[in-house]
C-alpha positions as CSV (number, residue, x, y, z in Angstrom):
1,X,39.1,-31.9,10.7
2,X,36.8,-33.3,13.2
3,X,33.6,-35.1,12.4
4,X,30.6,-34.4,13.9
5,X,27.2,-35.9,14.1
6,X,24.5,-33.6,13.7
7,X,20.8,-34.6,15.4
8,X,17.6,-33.0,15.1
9,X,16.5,-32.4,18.9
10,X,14.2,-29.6,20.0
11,X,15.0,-26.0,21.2
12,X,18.6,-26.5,20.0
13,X,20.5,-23.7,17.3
14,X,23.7,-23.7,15.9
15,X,26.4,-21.1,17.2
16,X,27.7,-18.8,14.2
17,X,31.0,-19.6,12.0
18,X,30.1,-23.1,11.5
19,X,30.7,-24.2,7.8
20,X,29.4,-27.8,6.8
21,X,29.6,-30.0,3.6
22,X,29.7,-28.6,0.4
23,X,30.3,-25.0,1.9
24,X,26.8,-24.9,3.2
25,X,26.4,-22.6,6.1
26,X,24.8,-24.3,9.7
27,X,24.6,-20.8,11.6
28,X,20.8,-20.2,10.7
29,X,18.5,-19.4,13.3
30,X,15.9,-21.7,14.1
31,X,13.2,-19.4,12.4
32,X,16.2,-18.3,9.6
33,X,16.3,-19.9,6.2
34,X,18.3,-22.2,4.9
35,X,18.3,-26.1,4.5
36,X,18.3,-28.4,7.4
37,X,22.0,-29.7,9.3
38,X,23.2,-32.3,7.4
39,X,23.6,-35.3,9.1
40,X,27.4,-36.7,9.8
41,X,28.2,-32.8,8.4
42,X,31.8,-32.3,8.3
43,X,32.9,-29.0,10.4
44,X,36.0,-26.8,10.3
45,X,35.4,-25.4,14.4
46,X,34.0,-26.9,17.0
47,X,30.1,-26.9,17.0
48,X,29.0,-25.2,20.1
49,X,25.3,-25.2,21.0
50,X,22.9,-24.3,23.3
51,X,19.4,-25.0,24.3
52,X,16.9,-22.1,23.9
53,X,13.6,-23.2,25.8
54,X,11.8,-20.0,24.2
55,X,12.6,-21.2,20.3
56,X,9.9,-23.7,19.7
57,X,11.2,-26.7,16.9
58,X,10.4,-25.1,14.0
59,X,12.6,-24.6,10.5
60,X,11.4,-22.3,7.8
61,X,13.9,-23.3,5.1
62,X,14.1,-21.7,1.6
63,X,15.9,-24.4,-0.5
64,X,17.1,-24.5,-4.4
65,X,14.3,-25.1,-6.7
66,X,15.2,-28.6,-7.5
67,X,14.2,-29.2,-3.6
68,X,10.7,-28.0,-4.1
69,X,9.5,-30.1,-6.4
70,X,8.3,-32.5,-4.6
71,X,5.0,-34.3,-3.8
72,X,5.5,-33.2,-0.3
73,X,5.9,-29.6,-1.8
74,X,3.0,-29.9,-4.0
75,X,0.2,-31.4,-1.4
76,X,1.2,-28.7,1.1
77,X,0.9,-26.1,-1.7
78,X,-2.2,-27.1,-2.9
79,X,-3.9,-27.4,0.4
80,X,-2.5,-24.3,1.7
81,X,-3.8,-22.6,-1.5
82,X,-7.2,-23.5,-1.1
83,X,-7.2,-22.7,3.0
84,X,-5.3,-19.1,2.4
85,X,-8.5,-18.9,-0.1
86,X,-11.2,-19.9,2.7
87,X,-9.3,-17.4,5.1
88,X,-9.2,-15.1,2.6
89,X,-13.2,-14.9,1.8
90,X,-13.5,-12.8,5.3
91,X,-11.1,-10.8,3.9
92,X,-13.2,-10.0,0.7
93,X,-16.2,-9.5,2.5
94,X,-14.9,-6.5,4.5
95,X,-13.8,-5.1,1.6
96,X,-16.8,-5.3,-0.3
97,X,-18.6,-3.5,2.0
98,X,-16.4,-0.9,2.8
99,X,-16.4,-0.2,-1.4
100,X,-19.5,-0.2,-1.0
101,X,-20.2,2.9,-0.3
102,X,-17.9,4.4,-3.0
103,X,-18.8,5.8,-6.4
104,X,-19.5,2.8,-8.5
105,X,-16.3,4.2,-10.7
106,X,-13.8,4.0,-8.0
107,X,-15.0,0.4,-6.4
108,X,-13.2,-1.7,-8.9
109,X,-9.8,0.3,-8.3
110,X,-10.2,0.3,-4.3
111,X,-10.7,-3.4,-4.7
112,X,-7.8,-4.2,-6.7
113,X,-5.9,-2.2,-4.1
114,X,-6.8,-3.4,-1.6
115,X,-5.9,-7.2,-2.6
116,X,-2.9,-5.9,-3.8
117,X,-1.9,-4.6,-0.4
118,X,-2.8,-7.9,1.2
119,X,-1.1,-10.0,-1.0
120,X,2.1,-7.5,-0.6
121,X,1.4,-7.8,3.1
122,X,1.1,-11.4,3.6
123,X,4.3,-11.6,1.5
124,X,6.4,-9.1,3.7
125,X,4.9,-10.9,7.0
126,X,6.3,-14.1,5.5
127,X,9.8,-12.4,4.8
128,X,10.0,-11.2,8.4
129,X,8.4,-14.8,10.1
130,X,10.7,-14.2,13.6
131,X,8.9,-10.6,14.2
132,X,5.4,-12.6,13.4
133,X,7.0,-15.4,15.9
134,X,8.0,-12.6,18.4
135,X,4.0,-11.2,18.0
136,X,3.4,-14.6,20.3
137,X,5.3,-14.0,23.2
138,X,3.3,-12.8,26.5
139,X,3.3,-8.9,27.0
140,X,0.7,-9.1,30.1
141,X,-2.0,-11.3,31.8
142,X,-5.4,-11.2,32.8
143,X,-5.6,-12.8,35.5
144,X,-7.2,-9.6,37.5
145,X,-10.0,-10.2,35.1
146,X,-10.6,-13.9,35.8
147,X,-9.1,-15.2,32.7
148,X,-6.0,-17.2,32.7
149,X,-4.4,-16.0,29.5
150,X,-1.2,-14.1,28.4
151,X,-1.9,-11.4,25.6
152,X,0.8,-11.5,23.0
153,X,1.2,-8.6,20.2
154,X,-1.0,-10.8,18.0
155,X,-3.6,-11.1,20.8
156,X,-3.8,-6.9,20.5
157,X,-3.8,-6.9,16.9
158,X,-7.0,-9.1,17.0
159,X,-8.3,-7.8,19.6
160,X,-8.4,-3.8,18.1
161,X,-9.2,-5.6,14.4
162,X,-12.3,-7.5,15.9
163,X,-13.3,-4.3,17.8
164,X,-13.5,-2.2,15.1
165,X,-15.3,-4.5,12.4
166,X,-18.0,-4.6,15.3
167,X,-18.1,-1.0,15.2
168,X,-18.3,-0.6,11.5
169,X,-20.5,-3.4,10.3
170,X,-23.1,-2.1,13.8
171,X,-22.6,1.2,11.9
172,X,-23.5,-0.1,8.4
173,X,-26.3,-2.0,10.1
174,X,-27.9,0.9,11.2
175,X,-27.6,3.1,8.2
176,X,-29.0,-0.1,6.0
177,X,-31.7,-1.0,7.9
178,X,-32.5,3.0,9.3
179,X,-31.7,4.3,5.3
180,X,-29.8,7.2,6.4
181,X,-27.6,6.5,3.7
182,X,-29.8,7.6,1.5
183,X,-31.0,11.1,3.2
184,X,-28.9,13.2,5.1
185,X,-26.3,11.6,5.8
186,X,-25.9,10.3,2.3
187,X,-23.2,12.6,1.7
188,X,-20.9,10.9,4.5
189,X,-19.5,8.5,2.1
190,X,-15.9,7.7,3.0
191,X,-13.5,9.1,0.5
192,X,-11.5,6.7,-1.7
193,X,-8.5,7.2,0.7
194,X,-10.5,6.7,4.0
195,X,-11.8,3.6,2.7
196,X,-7.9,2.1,1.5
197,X,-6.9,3.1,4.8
198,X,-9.9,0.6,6.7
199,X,-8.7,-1.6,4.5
200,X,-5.2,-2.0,4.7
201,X,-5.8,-2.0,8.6
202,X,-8.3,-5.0,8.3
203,X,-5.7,-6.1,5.5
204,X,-3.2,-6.4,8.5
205,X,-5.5,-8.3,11.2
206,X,-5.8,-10.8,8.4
207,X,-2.9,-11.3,7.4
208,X,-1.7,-12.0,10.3
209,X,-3.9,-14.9,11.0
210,X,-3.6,-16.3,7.1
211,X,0.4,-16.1,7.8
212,X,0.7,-17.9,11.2
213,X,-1.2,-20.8,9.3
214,X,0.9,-21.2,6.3
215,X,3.7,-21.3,8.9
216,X,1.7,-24.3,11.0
217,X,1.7,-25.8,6.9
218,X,4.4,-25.9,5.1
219,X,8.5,-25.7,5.6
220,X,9.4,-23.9,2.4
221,X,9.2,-20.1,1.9
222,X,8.8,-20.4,-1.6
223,X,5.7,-22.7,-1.3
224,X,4.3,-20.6,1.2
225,X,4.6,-17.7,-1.2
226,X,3.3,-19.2,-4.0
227,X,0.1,-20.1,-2.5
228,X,-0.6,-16.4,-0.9
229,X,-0.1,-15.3,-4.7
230,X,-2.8,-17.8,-6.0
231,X,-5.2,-17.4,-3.2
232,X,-4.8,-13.5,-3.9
233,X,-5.1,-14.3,-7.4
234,X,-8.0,-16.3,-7.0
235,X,-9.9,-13.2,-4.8
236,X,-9.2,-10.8,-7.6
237,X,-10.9,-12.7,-10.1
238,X,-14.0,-13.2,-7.6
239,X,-14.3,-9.9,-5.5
240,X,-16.0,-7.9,-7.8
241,X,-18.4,-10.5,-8.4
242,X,-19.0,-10.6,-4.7
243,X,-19.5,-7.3,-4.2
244,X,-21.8,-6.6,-7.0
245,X,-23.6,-9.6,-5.7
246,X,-23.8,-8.4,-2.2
247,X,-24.6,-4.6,-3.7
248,X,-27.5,-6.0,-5.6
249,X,-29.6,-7.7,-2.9
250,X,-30.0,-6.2,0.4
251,X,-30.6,-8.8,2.4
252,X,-27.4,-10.3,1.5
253,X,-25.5,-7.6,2.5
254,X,-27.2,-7.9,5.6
255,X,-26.5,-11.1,6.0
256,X,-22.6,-10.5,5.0
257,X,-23.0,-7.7,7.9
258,X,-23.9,-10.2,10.3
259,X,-21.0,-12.2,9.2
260,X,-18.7,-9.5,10.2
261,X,-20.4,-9.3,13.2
262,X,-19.7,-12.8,13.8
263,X,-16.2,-12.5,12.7
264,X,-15.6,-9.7,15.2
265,X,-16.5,-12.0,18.2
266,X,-14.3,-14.5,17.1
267,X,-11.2,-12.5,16.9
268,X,-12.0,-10.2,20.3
269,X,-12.6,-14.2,21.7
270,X,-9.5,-15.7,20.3
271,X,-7.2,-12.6,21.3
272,X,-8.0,-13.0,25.1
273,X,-7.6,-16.5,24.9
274,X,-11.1,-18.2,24.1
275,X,-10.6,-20.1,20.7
276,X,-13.6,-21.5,18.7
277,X,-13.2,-24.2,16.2
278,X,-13.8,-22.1,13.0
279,X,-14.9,-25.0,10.7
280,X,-18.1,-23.9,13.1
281,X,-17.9,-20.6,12.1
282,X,-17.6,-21.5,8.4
283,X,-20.8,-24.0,8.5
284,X,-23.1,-21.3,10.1
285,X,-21.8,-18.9,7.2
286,X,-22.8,-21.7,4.6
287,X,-25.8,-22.9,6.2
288,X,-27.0,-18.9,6.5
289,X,-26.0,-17.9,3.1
290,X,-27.7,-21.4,1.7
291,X,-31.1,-20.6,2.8
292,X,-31.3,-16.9,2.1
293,X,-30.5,-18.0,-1.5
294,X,-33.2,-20.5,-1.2
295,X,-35.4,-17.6,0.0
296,X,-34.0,-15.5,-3.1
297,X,-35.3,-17.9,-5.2
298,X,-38.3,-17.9,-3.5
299,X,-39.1,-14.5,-3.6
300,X,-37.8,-14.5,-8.0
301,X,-40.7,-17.5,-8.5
302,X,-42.9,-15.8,-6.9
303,X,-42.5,-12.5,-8.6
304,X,-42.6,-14.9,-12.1
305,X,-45.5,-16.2,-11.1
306,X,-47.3,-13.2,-9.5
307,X,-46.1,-11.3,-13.4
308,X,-47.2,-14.4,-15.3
309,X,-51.2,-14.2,-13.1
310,X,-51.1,-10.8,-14.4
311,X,-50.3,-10.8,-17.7
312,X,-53.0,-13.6,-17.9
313,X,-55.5,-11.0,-16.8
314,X,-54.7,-8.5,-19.1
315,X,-55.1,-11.0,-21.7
316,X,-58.4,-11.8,-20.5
């Protein structure tokens, strides 16, 4: 038997056939699960390694449920639960609009679909995390284009999701604001399959993005799972209030246009390199959305009050 000390030291993974203490395997790839090397671990071969400049230091484990119990485990759960649910509200917005346009009997179905394929998707991304690690490495550069950035597999994703919610909320613009959903062309409507299929493909782009960050958040599979579940959860319970909300006043929807709009940018920006702080992005949401609810209530007090002039009239 030979004893080996085992440190933690970037960009290095373990050769296969190496068995430590306790029968625990050590051949897991640095994106693989499993628990960490074991420190002093006691080896039946010799341990061979080498350094991998391309694997960044990074160990997505998946350890017994004793291990996750832990106050580490629940911070990073409940933190990521309540960003996957801010990342998520994006997410809920697209698809409010694109049920929009669907019979009023069929809305609540596409909805629940269509969180139920995100949450199955964020799920399978999380299973497969070295793909979604592969997604990041350089396919091309722009350089002939003045911009010194590498476009990875995710870059593309985000770049064709952005693009096409600029084309669709431009498109649901002009019909809104033109009304040609309501003449002619009123019997466009996208059929219940049309609109799963936009959103399953938005359902992708942002998934992507809500993955990569429970990856940059926690260590443990399990935990990361567990919070895409709740934030899912959570979405469900509040989607068809959103979109009845956003179906019932125009200018809202308008406004959650413009949001997609916004949303568009950011992603064609981020995917050629140009990244934005999106606690910015977030604010001008809130700050929009908080004064056309003041101008909501505006508009109800003065309708009160314009009914209450009136009825005093009539009395008169």
């Amino acid at each position: 038997m030979r004893i080996v000390r085992i440190v933690r030291a970037p960009w290095f993974r373990f050769s296969p056939g190496i068995r430590g203490v306790g029968g625990r395997w050590l051949n897991r790839e640095l994106y693989g699960a499993g628990p960490r090397p074991l420190r002093g671990a006691v080896v039946s071969t010799p341990v061979r390694y080498h350094s991998t400049p391309e694997s960044p230091p990074l160990a997505i484990r998946s350890a017994p449920v004793a291990e996750l119990l832990t106050f580490e485990n629940l911070v990073a759960f409940l933190t990521l639960a309540a960003l996957e649910v801010v990342l998520g509200v994006d997410n809920v917005i697209v698809i409010a609009i694109v049920t929009g346009r669907l019979p009023e009997a069929q809305q609540a179905r596409a909805r629940l679909i269509g969180l139920s394929l995100a949450m199955i998707m964020r799920i399978g991304l999380l299973l497969t995390i070295s793909w979604i690690m592969r997604l990041q490495h350089p396919l091309f550069t722009l350089d002939a284009v003045g911009l010194a950035h590498a476009v990875s597999g995710k870059d593309l994703i985000l770049i064709c999701g952005g693009l096409f919610l600029l084309v669709k909320a431009t498109k649901e613009i002009h019909a809104t604001v033109e009304g040609t959903h309501l003449g002619a062309n009123a019997g466009r409507a996208p059929t219940f399959s049309a609109a799963i299929l936009q959103i399953v493909l938005l359902d992708l782009v942002f998934s992507l993005d809500s993955v990569i960050t429970a990856v940059g958040m926690a260590r443990e599979i399990a935990v990361m799972v567990a919070a895409v579940v709740v934030a899912v959860v959570v979405m469900m319970v509040f989607a068809g209030r959103i979109s009845r909300f956003v179906s019932r006043h125009p200018t809202v929807k308008l406004l959650a246009l413009a949001f997609l709009i916004m949303i568009g940018v950011l992603l064609v920006a981020e995917g050629v390199g140009q990244h934005f702080d999106r606690r910015h992005i977030y604010f001008a949401m809130a700050f929009s959305l908080g004064v056309e609810l003041l101008n909501m209530r505006a508009r109800r007090n003065a309708q009160r009050h314009a009914a209450a002039v009136a009825g005093t009239e009539l009395g008169e």
